[in-house]
N, C-alpha and C positions, 0 to 999 in steps of 0.2 A: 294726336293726329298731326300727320306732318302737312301744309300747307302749298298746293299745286300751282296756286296764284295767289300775289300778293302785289298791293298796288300801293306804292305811297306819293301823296301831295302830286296825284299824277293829272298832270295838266295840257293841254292842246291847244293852239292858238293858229288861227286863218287868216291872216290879216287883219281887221280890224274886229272879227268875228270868237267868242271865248265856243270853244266846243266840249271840251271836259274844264274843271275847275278844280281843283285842290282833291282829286279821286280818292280818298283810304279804303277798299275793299281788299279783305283775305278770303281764299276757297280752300276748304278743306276736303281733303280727302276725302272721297266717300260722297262727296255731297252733290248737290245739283242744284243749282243756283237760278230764279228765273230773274233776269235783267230786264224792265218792264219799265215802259215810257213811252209818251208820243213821238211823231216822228220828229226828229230836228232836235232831241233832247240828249243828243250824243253816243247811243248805242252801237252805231255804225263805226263812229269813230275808235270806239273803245274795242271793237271787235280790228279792227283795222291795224292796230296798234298791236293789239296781241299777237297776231298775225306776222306782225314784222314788215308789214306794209308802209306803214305810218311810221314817224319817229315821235316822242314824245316833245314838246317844247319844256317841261320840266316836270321834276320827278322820278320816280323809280317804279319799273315793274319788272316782275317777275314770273315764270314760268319754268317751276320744278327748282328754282334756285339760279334758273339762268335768263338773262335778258334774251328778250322775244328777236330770233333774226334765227341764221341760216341753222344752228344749234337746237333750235327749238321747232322747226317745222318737223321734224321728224317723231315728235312726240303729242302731236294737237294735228287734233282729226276733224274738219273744217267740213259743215254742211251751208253751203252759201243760200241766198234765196231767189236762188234763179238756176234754172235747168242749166247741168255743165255737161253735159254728155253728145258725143257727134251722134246725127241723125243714123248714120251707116253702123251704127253698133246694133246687135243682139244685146240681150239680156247677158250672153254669157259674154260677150264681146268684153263690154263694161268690169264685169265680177277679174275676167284676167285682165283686164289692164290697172287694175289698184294692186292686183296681186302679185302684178310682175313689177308697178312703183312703189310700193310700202314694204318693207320687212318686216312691215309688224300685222299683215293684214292675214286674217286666220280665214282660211277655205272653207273650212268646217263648219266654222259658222254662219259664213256666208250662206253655205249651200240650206242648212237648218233654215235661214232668214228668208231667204225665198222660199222656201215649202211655207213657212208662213204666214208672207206673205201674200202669197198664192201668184207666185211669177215664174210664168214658164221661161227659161232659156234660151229659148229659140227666138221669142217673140222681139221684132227690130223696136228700137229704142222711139220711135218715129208711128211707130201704131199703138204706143202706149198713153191713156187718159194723165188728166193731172195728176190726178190720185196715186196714180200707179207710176207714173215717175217718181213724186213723193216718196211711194217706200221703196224705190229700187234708189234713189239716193240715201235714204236711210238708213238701208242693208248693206251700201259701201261702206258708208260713213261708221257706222256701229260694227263692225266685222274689225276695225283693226284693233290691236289691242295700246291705243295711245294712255297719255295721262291726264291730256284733256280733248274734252269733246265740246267743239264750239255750235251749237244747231241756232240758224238763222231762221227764225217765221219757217217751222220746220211743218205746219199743219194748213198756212197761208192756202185758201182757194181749193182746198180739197171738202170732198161731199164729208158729212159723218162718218160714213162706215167706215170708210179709207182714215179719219180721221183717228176713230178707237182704235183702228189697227196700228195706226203709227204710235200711237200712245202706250200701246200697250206692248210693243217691240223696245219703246225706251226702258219701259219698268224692267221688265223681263229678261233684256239682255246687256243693261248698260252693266258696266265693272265697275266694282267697286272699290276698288284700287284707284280711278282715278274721280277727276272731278268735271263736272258736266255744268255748259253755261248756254241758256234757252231763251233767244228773244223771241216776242210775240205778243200780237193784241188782243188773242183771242186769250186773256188770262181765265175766264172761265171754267174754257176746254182743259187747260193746262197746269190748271194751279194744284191737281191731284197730285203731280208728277214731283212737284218741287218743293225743297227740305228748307232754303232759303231762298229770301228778296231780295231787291235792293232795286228802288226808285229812283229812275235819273229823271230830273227836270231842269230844261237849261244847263246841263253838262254837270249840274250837280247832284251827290247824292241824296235827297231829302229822308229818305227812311230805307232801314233796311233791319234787317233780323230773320230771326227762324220761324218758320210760317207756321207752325201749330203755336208758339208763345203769341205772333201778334193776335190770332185767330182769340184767343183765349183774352189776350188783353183787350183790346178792341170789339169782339162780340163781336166778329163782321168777316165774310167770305173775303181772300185775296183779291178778288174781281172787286167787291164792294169799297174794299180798302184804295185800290187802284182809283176807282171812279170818284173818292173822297178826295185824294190827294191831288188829283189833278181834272177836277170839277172846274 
């Protein structure tokens, strides 16, 4: 399995403040990674960075084999945690404006993703619940066909039901070709979805592996693991 992200001795510094520390995580292919920590613990940073937002203070990362900047935006399909859509959009508005910025964004599945999720077209971005913004960012975000899928607090403040639905739009249509990374505190809701961890506390990695080995090592649900580690 060839490796979609790869992080070494990857570090961030704010002035007087450490926000990553010495980082080693690799993602593989295929995989889907939940990145799980309180707030302040560097998850932001390390999505920022991937992004090509951020510069590293030292260290190396990587994204498909190339450092994160104008090269790599076109291959990482970025769900932020906050509503990015103008008020004056429809449903369909939204679906053609990724379609007319992405080459890589597939219609077809788009149009599947809203049956769905049960999103009519018509309806303005502006009379839609949280929920239902939730999977109409989800159904952008998952429609293109990138190599990595970055999803920020992708379930944050949505009811349940909205909540299975998003969950179950990841299982069902994520590619497996590429590699997927899911912050979030609701790990309970979400630790069905993900193949590997990795625990940041204070910018460092404290634990990390494949979540059926720690489940088995440990005798303890991800959530349960999570609330040990950072008790």
């Amino acid at each position: 399995m060839s490796k979609i992200v790869e992080m070494k001795g990857l570090s961030k510094s704010y002035m007087n403040k450490i926000a990553l520390k010495d980082v080693n995580l690799n993602i593989e292919k295929g995989k889907i990674l939940g990145l799980l920590g309180p707030n302040g613990s560097g998850k932001t940073t390390m999505i920022k960075i991937l992004m090509g937002i951020l510069t590293q203070s030292s260290g190396e990362v990587y994204i498909d084999g190339k450092k994160p900047g104008t090269g790599t935006k076109a291959i990482v399909s970025y769900l932020p945690d906050r509503n990015f859509l103008y008020k004056w959009m429809k449903v369909k508005d939204a679906i053609n404006f990724f379609n007319d910025f992405y080459e890589d964004f597939d219609m077809m599945r788009a149009k599947e993703l809203l049956k769905f999720m049960e999103l009519e077209e018509n309806i303005k971005v502006s009379k839609l619940s949280k929920g239902m913004i939730e999977k109409l960012h989800l159904t952008l975000v998952l429609s293109r066909r990138a190599k990595l899928y970055i999803l920020d607090e992708p379930i944050a403040g949505v009811d349940p039901v909205a909540r299975e639905k998003i969950l179950d739009a990841i299982i069902n249509n994520y590619n497996e070709d590429s590699s997927m990374i899911i912050t979030t505190h609701l790990v309970k809701d979400l630790e069905r979805v993900f193949n590997e961890v990795a625990f940041l506390k204070y910018g460092e990695i404290v634990l990390t592996g494949d979540v059926e080995e720690l489940r088995v090592e440990r005798a303890m649900s991800v959530d349960e693991i999570y609330r040990e580690v950072f008790k």
